[in-house]
C-alpha positions, -999 to +999 in steps of 0.1 A: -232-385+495-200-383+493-201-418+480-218-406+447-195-376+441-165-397+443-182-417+419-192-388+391-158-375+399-139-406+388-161-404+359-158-370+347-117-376+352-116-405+331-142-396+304-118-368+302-087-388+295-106-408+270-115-371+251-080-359+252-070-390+240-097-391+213-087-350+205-049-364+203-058-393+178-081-362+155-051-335+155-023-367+148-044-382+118-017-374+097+011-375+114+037-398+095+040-435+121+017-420+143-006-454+157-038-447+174-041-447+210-075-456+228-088-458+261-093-487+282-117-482+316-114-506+346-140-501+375-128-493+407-125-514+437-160-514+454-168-508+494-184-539+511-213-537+532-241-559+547-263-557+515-235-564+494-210-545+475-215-515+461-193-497+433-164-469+439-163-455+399-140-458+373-105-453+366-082-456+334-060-487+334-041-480+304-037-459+269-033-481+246-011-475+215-023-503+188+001-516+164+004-548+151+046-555+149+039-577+118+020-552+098+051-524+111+075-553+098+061-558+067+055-524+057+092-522+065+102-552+043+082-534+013+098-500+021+133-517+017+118-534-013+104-505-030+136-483-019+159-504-041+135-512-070+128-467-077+167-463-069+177-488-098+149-478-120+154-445-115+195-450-129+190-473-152+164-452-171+190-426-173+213-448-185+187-460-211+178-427-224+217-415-226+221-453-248+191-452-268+192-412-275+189-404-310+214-373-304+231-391-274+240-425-287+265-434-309+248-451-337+237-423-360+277-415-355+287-447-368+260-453-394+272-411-405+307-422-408+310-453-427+282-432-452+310-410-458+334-437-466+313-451-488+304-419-510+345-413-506+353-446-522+330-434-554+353-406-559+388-412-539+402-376-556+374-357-537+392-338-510+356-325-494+345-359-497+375-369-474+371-337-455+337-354-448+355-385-439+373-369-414+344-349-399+324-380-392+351-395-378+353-367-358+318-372-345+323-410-336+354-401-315+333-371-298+304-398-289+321-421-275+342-395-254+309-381-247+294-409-238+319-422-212+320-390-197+284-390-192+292-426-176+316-406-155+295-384-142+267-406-136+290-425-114+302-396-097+264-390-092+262-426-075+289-419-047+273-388-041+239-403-031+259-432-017+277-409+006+246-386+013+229-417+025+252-430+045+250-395+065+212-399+069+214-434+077+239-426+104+219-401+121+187-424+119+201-451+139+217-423+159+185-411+168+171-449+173+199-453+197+184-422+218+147-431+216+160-468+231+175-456+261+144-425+268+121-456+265+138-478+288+139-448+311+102-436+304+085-433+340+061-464+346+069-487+321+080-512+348+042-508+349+035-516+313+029-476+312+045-478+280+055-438+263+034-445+226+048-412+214+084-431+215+077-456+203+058-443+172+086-423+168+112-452+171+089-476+149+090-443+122+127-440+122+129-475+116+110-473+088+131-451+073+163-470+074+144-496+062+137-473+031+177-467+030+195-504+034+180-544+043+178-543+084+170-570+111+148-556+139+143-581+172+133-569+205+158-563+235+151-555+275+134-523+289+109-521+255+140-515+235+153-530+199+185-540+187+193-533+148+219-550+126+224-561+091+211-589+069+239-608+081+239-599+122+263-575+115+252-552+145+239-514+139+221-509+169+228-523+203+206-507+231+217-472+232+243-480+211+252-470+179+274-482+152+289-458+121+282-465+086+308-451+060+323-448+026+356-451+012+377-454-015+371-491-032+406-511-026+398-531-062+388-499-079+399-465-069+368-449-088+344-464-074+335-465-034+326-490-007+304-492+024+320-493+057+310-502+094+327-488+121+321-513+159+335-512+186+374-499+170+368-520+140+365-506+105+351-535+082+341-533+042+303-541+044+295-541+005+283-574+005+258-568+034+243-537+015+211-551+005+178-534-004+173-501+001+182-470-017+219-478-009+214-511-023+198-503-056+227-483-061+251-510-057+230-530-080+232-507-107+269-501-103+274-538-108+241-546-131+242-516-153+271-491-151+299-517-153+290-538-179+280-505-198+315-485-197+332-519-208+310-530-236+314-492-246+353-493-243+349-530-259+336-514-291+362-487-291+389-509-291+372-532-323+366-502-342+399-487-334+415-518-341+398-529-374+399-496-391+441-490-380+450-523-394+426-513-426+442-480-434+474-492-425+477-516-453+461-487-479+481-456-495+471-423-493+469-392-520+509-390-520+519-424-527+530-433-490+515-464-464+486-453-446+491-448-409+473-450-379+436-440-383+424-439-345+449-441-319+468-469-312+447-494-287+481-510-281+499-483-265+525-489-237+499-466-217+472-480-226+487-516-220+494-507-183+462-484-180+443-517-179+458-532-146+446-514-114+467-531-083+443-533-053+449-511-026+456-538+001+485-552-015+516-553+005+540-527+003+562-549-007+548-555-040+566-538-070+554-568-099+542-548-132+520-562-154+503-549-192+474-563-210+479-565-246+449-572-268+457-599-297+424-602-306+392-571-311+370-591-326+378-620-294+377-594-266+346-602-242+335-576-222+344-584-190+370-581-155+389-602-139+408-605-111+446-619-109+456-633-074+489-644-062+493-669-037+517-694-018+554-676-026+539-648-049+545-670-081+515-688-077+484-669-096+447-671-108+427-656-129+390-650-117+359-638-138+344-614-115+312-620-136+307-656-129+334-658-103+346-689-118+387-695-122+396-692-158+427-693-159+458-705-131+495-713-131+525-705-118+551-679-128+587-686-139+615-672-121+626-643-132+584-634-135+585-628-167+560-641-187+522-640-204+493-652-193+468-661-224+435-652-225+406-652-258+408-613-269+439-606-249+472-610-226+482-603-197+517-597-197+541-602-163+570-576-170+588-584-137+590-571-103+580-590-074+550-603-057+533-615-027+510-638-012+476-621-013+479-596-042+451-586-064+452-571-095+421-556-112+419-570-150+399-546-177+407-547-210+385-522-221+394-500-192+396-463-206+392-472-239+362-449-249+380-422-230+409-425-247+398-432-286+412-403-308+418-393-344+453-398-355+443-387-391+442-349-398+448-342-435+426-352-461+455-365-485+461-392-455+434-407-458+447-442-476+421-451-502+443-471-524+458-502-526+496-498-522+502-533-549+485-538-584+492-565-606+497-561-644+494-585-671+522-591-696+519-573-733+531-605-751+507-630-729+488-654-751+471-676-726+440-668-706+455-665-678+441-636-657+453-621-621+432-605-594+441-571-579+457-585-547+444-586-512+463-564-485+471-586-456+493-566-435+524-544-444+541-553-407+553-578-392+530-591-363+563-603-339+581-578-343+557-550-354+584-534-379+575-529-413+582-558-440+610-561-461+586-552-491+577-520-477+606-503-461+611-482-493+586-452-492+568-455-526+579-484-542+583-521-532+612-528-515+619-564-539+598-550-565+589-555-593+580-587-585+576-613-615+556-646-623+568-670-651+551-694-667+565-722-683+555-758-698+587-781-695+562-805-709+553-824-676+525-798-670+528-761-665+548-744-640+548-711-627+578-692-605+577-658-588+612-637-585+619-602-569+633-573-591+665-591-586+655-626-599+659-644-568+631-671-564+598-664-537+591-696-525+598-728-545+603-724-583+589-744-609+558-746-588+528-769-605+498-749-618+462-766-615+438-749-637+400-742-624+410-730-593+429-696-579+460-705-575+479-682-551+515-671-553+525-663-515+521-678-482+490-665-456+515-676-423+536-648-409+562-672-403+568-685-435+597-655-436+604-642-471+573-662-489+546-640-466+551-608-486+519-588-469+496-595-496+480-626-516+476-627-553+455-653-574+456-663-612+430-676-627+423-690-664+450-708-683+480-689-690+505-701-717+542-708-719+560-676-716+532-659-702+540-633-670+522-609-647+539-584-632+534-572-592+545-534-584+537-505-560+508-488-570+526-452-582+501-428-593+471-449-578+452-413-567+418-429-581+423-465-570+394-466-542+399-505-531+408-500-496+386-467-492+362-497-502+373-517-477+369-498-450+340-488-460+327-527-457+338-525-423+306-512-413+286-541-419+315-566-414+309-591-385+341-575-365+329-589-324+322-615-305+339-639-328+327-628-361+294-627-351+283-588-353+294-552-365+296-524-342+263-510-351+246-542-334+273-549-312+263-513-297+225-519-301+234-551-278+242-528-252+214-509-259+192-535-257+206-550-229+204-518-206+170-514-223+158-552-212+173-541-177+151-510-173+119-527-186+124-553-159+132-528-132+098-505-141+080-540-136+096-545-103+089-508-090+052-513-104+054-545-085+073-533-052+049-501-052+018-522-051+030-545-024+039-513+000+004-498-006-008-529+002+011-532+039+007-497+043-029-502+041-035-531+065-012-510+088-038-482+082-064-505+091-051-511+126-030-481+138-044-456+112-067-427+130-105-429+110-118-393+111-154-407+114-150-429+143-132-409+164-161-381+159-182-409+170-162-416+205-161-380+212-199-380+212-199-411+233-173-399+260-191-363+256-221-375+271-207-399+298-186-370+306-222-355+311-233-381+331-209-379+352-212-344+356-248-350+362-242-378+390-221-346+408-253-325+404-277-347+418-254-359+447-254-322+456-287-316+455-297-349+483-270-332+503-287-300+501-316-322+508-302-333+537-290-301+557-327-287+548-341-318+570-322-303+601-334-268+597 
């Protein structure tokens, strides 16, 4: 007898396991990485005897936790996957809307301001029409200030998450480290006992890193994992964990970099940051917010650059040379502003550098990095966008010298450097930041041409002269004003005269200052049917490059003259306010190629193209994670309905059991009634 109680006893133990079991898989059915855990029976060890042997019960072998290590894998490949596709997305679409905003981009601003030049140039007397002029221009400088502090902050924004997911990263693998060395200690797992709530809870904080950066998971002794980085770069050894961390970037000091601190070692990591949250950021930093702040400083510099020479070469309401419009883009400040010496350089290193630009409409958006090598005087130029060398040589000695780029210079003021040094090249660096109205009364604003040509009273011929074409009114070596123009109001070697004359060979033309000296050869041969013009284009052609180009037409007669002079009293001349006017459709970047209006909608539509793409791949990524999730599910998910069903089932074999108690008591109760 008791034989049979033994035998309903081991049954009513284990059918109880299996129901606690079952009751734990109902009340965990939505516990985040918990895996279902099931029963699995064994039959005892049966007693032999003459008729054979005859059965002892049943006992649990195991609880079974039942996860599949590809499906966990996978659904942690998609969770590092989708982490980095929402993270980009989610920035880029800020950027996007800031670009694209009807009140938040900058081309109503430009397409506002060159309206007002244009209704200024049909009435260059108005003084509300140039207040109006002023107040747009106002508006652009505001938009792009507003704009690159928007940048600014949205970068800030990135180094916070950056930094706030470095902490939670740190204290996952902390706590990964602690669930390794309680599972390797876990009571019977020597056995294959193995403690399921650990390792759900390992296999979920796993999961979450995975949702954070790209990691490599591979099994180690005692049930636990070891955890490193795309390139073996180890996280987790054991119970052993490393220290992920942020700093300031060496190249840039606005930006940050990832960090891994092993065993005493502190190592930049950036390039291992992949997927993830933390990697999506990266990705935007380089993809997105990068190329965005220069393209926008790009544009700021063209504009700036375009409309200063412009109104530089006009005259405003009192009869003076127009100034600078927006400030100067090639400020000593600015020039130096542009070079950012890495941090590692030696101490040593005191070498100063300046990048001039030579060329808006030439100036690709872009950095660069210069690195010295060998003695220090050995350098090259590297496009951090393709990486490719563009440019190498070797300084003189002293290290003075330029190094020539399209759009701009690099200018080596002295100093000394060393083997190793890297400099951080942006051309557009601060640009957008820094753009500012110079102009601040209307009667500044130069409208006018500062030349006009006349035609003589007693000319016969029909010879006719143009109105000129300003070509600068400084010199572009030395940057000082020409000789024409160093007189305020009046031409310097004015008025300036041309003479016709027919010696009989042909007719000739010359061109004399006010004090008769000759401009350029005398006597020089006229060809009728085409303009013929009286100065020289080239800078360097000294006295015959006057600043400005005039062309006669027709066919003058002997004795005929025209007569070149400041423009006093121009107030209603409106070429220039013309001019710049035409500057807002004029093909000013990328080589003549586009205006600022679709150089900006460029970057519009590049950021734009960017965040299409991204939604696709978050569309994409999402899918693919339901997807694992699901066949995870499938597997180690708990399904309400079947585990109602096994608790039915070990219900009633818990009964059974019960009952095989019950009737082994009664036959013993049988029994001591026999001896009665």
């Amino acid at each position: 007898m008791a034989g049979l109680i033994g035998i309903g006893l081991t049954g009513i133990l284990s059918h109880q396991a299996a129901l606690n079991t079952t009751g734990n898989n109902i009340t965990n059915a939505n516990t985040p990485g918990y895996s279902r855990q099931e029963v699995l029976f064994e039959t005892q060890e049966g007693q032999r005897t003459g008729a054979g042997t005859i059965g002892s019960g049943v006992n649990v072998a195991d609880i079974r936790r039942l996860a599949n290590e590809y499906l966990v894998q996978q659904v942690r490949e998609d969770s590092t996957l989708y982490g980095e596709q929402e993270a980009l997305n989610s920035e880029l679409t800020r950027l996007d809307n800031l670009l694209g905003g009807e009140s938040t981009g900058l081309s109503n601003a430009l397409n506002n301001f060159f309206a007002s030049l244009q209704n200024a140039a049909e009435d260059p007397t108005s003084l509300p029409q140039r207040q109006l002029v002023l107040s747009e221009a106002q508006q652009v400088v505001n938009r792009f200030q507003a704009l690159n502090q928007e940048f600014i902050q949205q970068r800030e924004s990135i180094k916070t998450q950056m930094q706030q997911g470095v902490k939670d990263a740190n204290t996952l693998l902390k706590s990964i480290a602690e669930l390794n060395l309680a599972i390797s200690e876990s009571p019977g797992i020597a056995q294959g006992q193995m403690p399921n709530e650990l390792l759900d809870k390992r296999d979920e904080k796993l999961r979450q890193l995975s949702e954070l950066i790209s990691i490599k998971v591979s099994p180690a002794d005692g049930s636990q994992v070891n955890v490193s980085l795309s390139n073996g770069l180890s996280l987790v050894v054991g119970s052993n964990a490393s220290t992920l961390g942020t700093r300031e970037n060496a190249e840039d000091p606005t930006r940050l970099e990832f960090t891994l601190s092993n065993g005493g070692r502190l190592v930049n990591i950036d390039e291992q940051i992949t997927g993830g949250k933390l990697g999506g950021l990266l990705r935007f930093d380089t993809e997105g917010l990068k190329p965005a702040f220069d393209e926008l400083g790009r544009i700021a510099i063209a504009l700036s650059d375009t409309m200063n020479h412009q109104h530089e070469i006009g005259m405003d309401l009192e009869g003076e040379l127009g100034g600078l419009f927006f400030t100067d883009i090639n400020s000593l400040e600015a020039q130096r502003s542009r070079v950012v010496p890495n941090g590692n350089n030696a101490p040593s290193t005191n070498g100063q550098l300046a990048v001039e630009i030579t060329d808006s409409s030439a100036l690709p958006a872009g950095r660069w990095t210069l690195q010295f090598s060998g003695d220090g005087r050995s350098y090259e130029l590297i496009d951090q966008g393709t990486g490719r060398t563009v440019n190498q040589g070797r300084l003189p000695d002293p290290p003075q010298s330029e190094i020539s780029m399209p759009g701009f210079n690099i200018r080596v003021e002295g100093g000394t450097f060393n083997a190793g040094d890297k400099y951080l090249i942006q051309p557009s660096r601060n640009a957008a930041e820094s753009i500012g109205l110079v102009v601040n009364r209307e009667e500044d604003l130069a409208f006018a041409s500062p030349v006009r040509a006349t035609t003589g009273d007693d000319n016969i011929g029909t010879g006719k002269i143009d109105q000129g074409t300003m070509l600068n009114v400084r010199n572009p070596f030395t940057n000082s004003l020409l000789p024409a123009f160093q007189s305020t109001g009046q031409l310097a070697n004015g008025p300036i005269t041309v003479t016709f004359d027919d010696p009989g060979t042909g007719l000739v033309f010359t061109v004399t200052d006010g004090g008769g000296n000759p401009i350029g050869p005398a006597n020089r041969p006229y060809t009728p049917g085409v303009a013929n013009e009286l100065f020289s284009d080239n800078p360097a052609d000294g006295a015959e490059y006057q600043g400005f180009q005039f062309k006669i037409t027709g066919q003058p007669a002997d004795g005929d003259t025209f007569e070149i002079n400041y423009n006093s009293n121009g107030v209603s001349d409106n070429r220039n306010a013309e001019l710049l006017a035409a500057l807002g459709t004029a093909n000013t970047l990328n080589g003549g190629s586009q205006n600022f209006s679709e150089g900006y909608a460029g970057l519009v539509e590049d950021i734009g193209v960017k965040t299409r793409q991204s939604q696709l791949d978050v569309d994409a990524g999402k899918t693919l994670l339901e997807q694992s999730t699901n066949q995870r599910e499938s597997v180690s998910g708990v399904n309400l309905d079947e585990e109602a069903g096994r608790l039915i089932q070990y219900q009633a074999a818990y009964n059974a059991s019960a009952q095989v108690m019950s009737v082994a008591q009664d036959l013993f109760n049988t029994l001591l009634q026999s001896f009665r």
